[in-house]
C-alpha positions in Angstrom: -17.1 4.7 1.3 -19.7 2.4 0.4 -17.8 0.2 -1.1 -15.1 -0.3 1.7 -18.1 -0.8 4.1 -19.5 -3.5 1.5 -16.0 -6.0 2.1 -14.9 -4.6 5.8 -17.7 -4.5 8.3 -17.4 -3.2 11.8 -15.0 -0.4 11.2 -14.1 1.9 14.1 -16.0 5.5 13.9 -12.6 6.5 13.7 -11.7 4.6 11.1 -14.6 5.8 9.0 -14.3 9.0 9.4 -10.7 9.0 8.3 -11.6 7.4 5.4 -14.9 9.2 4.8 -11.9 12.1 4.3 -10.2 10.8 1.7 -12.1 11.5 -1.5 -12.1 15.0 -0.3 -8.6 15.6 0.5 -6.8 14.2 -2.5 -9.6 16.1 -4.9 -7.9 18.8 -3.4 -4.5 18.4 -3.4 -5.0 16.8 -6.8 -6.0 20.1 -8.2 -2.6 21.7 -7.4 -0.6 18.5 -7.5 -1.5 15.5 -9.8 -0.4 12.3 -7.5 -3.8 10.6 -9.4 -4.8 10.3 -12.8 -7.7 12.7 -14.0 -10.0 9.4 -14.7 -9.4 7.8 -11.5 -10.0 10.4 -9.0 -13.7 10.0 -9.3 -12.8 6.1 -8.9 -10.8 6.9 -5.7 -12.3 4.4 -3.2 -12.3 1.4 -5.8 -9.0 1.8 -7.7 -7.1 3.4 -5.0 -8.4 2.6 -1.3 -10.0 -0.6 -1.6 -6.9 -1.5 -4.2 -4.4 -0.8 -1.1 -6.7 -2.9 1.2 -6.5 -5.7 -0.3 -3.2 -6.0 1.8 -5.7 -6.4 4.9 -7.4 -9.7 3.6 -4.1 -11.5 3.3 -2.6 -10.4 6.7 -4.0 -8.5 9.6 -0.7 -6.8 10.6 -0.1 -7.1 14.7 0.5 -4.5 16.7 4.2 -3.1 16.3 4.9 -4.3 13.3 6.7 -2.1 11.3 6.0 -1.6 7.1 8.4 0.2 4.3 5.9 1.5 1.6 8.3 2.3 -1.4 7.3 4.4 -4.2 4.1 5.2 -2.4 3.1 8.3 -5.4 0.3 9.7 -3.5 0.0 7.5 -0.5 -0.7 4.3 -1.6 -1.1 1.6 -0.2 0.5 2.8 2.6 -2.4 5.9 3.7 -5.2 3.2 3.6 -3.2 0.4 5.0 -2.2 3.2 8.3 -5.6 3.8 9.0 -6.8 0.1 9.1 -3.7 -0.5 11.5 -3.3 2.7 13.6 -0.6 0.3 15.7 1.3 -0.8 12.5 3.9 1.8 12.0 4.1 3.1 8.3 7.7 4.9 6.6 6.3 5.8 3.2 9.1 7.1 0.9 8.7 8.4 -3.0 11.9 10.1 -5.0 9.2 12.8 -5.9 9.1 15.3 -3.7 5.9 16.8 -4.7 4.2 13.5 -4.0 6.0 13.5 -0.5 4.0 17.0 0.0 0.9 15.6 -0.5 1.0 12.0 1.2 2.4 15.0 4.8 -0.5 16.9 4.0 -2.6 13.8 4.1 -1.5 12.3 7.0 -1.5 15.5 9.3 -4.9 16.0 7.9 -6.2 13.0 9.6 -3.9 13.0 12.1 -2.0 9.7 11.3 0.9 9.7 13.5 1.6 6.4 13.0 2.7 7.5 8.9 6.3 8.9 8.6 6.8 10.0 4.8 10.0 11.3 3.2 11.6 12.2 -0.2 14.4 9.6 -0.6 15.1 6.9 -3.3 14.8 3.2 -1.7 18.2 2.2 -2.2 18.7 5.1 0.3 16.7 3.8 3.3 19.1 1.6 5.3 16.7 0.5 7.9 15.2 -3.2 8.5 11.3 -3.7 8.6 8.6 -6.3 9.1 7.5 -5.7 5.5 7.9 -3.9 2.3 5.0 -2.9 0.3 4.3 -1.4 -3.2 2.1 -1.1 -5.7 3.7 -2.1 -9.0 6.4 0.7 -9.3 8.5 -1.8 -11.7 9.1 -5.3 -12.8 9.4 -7.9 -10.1 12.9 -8.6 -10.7 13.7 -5.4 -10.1 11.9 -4.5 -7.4 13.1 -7.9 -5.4 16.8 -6.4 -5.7 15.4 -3.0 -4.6 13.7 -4.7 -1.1 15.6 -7.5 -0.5 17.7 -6.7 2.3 14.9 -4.2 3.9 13.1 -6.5 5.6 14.0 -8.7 8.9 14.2 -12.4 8.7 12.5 -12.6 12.2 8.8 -12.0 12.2 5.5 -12.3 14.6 3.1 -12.5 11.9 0.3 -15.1 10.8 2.5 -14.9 7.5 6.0 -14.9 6.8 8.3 -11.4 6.9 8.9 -10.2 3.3 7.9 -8.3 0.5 4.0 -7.4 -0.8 3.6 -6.6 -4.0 0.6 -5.6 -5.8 0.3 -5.8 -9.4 -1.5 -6.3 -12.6 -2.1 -7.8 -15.8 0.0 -10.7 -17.0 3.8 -11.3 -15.3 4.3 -15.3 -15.4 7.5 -14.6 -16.8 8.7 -12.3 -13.9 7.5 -15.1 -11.7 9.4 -18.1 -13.3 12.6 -16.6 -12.6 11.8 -16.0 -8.9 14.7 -17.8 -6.9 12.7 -16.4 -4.0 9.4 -18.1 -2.1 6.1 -16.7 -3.0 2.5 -16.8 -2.9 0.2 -15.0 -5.3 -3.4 -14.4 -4.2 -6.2 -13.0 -6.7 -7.5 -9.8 -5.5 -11.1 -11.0 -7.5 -11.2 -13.7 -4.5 -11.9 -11.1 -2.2 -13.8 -8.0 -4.3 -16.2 -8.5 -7.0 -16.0 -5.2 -9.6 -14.3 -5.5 -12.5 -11.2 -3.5 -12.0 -10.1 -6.5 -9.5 -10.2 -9.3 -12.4 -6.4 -8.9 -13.3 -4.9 -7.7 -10.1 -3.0 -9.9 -7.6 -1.1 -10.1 -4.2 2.5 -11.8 -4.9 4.0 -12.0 -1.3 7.8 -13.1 -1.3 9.5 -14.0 1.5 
């Protein structure tokens, strides 16, 4: 937890204490059900929790606001993102089902009733939201075609409806072909370890 305390200051007890939980939860559940790589478990809080809340120095989502978390794996960004906006609500959906199991478990663990998950492929989920979120689960191309029409024109926040990606390594060519608007934003603005170098925020909208 130290090292979400270190870049978000004045958290709720609440809000510690729910993610004070997390390390011990998925060590758990990752023993029956591997959501996490073996090597990153013991880097939970950097590579997973602080990765995922890198969303909240970009945009501090407004009450009702409503976010589609697709290919969430284990709960991420969308577990993280949940508890930093307990009136933000969260549908996290992943075509694993296993996955699905652990990201419930999760949630009614710390009592997150603002997280709805379920096992269903995106291209399935015929709803409209604020915002769509992932963390690299394809190519940008690809994943534009999968969100597209999933989020609402119409929005109340500081920044534009759309999609939030985050991603890694080197994708210049994805963005060339973008017909779409979009920012990037370098994650090593805002957190200084290593991991962050290569990662980035593309929002499209």
């Amino acid at each position: 937890m130290e090292i979400v305390n270190k870049y978000f200051t004045g958290l709720s007890d609440k809000k510690c204490i729910q993610l004070g939980k997390l390390q011990e939860l998925y060590s758990e559940w990752n023993s029956k059900i591997n959501v996490i790589s073996r090597k990153d478990i013991d880097h939970l809080y950097e590579r997973h929790v602080l990765h995922s809340l890198s969303i909240a120095k970009i945009i501090g989502f407004k009450d009702g606001t409503n976010i589609l978390d697709i290919g969430t794996g284990g709960g991420f960004p969308g577990i993280p993102l949940a508890i930093m906006f307990p009136s933000v609500e969260f549908l996290l959906v992943d075509s694993v089902g296993k996955k699905i199991k652990v990201v419930n478990e999760i949630k009614n663990a710390l009592g997150l009733s603002n997280v709805k998950a379920v096992q269903k492929r995106a291209e399935n989920v015929n709803e409209s939201f604020d915002f769509v979120i992932s963390r690299a689960v394809t190519n940008l191309p690809d994943f534009i075609k999968m969100a597209a029409y999933k989020y609402s024109k119409k929005g109340f926040n500081e920044i534009p409806n759309g999609i939030i990606y985050l991603k890694g390594g080197d994708f210049e060519d994805e963005l060339k072909n973008l017909r779409k608007k979009h920012k990037v934003y370098n994650i090593e603005d805002f957190f200084d370890e290593e991991f962050f170098q290569t990662k980035k925020i593309v929002h499209i909208f």
